[in-house]
BALOBA-1460 file (C-alpha; in Angstrom, 3 decimals):
// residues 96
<rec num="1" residu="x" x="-21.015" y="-15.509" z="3.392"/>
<rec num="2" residu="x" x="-20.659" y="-14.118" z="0.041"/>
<rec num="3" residu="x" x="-17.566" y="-13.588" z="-2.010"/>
<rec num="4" residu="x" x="-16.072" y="-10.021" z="-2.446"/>
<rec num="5" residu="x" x="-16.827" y="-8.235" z="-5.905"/>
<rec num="6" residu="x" x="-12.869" y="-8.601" z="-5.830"/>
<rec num="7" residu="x" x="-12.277" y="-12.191" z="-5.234"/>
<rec num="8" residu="x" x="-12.645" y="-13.372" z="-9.105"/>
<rec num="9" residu="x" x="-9.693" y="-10.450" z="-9.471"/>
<rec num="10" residu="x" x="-7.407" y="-11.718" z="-6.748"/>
<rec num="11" residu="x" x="-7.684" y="-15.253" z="-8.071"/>
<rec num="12" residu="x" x="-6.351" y="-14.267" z="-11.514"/>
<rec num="13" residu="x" x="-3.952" y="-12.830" z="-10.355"/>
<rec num="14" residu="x" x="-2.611" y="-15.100" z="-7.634"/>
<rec num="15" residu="x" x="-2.728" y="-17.672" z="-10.756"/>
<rec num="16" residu="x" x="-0.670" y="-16.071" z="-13.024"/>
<rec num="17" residu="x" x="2.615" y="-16.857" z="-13.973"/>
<rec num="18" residu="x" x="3.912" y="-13.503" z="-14.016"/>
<rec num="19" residu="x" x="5.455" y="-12.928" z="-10.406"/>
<rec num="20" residu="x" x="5.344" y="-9.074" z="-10.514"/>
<rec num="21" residu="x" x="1.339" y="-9.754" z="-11.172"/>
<rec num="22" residu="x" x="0.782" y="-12.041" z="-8.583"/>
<rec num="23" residu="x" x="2.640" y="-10.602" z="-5.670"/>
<rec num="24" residu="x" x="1.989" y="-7.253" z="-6.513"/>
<rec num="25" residu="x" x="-1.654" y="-6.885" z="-4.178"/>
<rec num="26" residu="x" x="-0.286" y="-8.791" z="-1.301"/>
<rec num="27" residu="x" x="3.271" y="-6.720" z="-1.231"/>
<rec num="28" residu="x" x="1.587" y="-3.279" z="-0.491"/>
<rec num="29" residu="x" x="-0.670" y="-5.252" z="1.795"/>
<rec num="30" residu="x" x="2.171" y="-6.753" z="3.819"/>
<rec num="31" residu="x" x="4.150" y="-3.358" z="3.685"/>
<rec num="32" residu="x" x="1.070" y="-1.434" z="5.176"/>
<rec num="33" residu="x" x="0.556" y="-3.900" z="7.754"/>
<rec num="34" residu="x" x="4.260" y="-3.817" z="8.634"/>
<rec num="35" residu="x" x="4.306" y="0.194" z="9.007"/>
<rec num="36" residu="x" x="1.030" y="-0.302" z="11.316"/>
<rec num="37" residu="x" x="2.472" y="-3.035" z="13.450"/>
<rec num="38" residu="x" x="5.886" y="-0.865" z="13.545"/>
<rec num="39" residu="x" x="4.205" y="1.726" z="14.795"/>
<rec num="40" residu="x" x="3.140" y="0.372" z="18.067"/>
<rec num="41" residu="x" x="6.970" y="-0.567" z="19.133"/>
<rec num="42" residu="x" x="8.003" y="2.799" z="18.423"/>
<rec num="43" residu="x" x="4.910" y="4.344" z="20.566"/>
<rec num="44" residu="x" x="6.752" y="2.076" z="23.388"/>
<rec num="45" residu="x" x="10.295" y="3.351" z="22.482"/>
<rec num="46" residu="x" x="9.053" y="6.719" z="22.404"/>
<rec num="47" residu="x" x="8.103" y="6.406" z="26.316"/>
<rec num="48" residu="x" x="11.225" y="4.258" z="27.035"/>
<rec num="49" residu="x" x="14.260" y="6.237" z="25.237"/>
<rec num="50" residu="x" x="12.694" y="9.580" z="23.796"/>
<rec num="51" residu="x" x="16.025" y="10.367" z="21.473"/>
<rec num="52" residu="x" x="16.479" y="7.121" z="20.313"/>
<rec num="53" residu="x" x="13.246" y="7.128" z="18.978"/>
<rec num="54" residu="x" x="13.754" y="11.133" z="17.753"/>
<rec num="55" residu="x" x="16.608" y="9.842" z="15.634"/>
<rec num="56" residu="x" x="14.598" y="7.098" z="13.817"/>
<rec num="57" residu="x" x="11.748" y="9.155" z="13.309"/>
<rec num="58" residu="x" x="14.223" y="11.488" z="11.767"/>
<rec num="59" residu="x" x="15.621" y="8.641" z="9.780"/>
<rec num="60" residu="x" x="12.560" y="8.197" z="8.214"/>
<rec num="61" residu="x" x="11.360" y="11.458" z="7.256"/>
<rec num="62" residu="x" x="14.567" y="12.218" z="5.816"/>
<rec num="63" residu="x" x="14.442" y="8.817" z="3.320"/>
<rec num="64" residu="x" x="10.660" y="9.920" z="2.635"/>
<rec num="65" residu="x" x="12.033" y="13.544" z="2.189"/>
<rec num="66" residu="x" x="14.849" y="12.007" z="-0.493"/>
<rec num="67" residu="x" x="11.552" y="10.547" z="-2.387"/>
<rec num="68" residu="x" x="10.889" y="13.004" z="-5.408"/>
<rec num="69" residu="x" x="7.713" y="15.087" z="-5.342"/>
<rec num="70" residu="x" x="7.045" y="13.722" z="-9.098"/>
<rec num="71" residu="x" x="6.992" y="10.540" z="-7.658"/>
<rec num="72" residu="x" x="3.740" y="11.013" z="-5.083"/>
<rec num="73" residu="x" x="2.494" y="12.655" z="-7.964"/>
<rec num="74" residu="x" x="3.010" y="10.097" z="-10.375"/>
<rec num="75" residu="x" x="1.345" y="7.357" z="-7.433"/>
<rec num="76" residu="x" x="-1.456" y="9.548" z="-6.501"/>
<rec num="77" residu="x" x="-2.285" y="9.643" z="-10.422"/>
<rec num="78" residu="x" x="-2.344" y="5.673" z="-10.967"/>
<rec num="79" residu="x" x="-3.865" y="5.283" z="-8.013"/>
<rec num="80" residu="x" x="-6.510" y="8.026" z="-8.813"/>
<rec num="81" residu="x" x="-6.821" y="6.791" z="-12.088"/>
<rec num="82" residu="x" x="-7.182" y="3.031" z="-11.338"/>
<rec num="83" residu="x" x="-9.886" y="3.338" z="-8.956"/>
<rec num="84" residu="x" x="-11.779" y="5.731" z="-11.570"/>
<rec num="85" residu="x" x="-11.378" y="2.874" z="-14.382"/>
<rec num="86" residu="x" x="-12.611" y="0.362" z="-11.725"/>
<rec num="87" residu="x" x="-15.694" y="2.432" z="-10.657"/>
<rec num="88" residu="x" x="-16.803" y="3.433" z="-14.332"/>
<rec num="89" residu="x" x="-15.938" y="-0.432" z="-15.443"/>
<rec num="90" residu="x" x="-18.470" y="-1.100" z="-12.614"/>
<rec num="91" residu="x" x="-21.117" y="1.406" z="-13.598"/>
<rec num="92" residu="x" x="-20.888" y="0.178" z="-17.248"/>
<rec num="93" residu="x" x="-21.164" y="-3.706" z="-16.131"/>
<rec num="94" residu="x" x="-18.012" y="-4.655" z="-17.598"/>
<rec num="95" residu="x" x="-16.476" y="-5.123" z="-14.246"/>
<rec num="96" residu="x" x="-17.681" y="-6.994" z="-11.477"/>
């Protein structure tokens, strides 16, 4: 089976010794996968106790709410940016 384009990438940085490098991939990983798994015990909490559930959904969109717009902003526009860099490093061959 061959290796990812990304593999050589994940390496370095699972190798080095900065922690905010190294963790950095797998933490947004593990937070996605949390908000997907979370999501299936609310579905059943949503059948069982309809308000219950009503007030943590609240909950929620009010701490996403308290998030400033300049801060989706600012994400959307690293993220943009990064996978533009990565895509034109690839056309170029100076990325693999």
């Amino acid at each position: 089976m061959p290796e990812s384009a990304d593999a050589p990438a994940a390496q370095i940085e699972a190798a080095c010794h900065d922690r905010y490098i190294s963790r950095a991939r797998p933490s947004f990983l593990y937070l996605m996968y949390g908000m997907i798994l979370l999501s299936l015990p609310m579905g059943l909490l949503s059948a069982i106790s309809a308000p219950v559930a009503t007030a943590i959904t609240n909950g929620v969109k009010l701490w996403l709410n308290s998030l400033p717009d300049g801060l989706y902003a600012l994400f959307g526009t690293g993220y943009l940016g990064y996978t533009a860099a990565r895509q034109w490093g690839k056309v170029a061959g100076t990325d693999r």
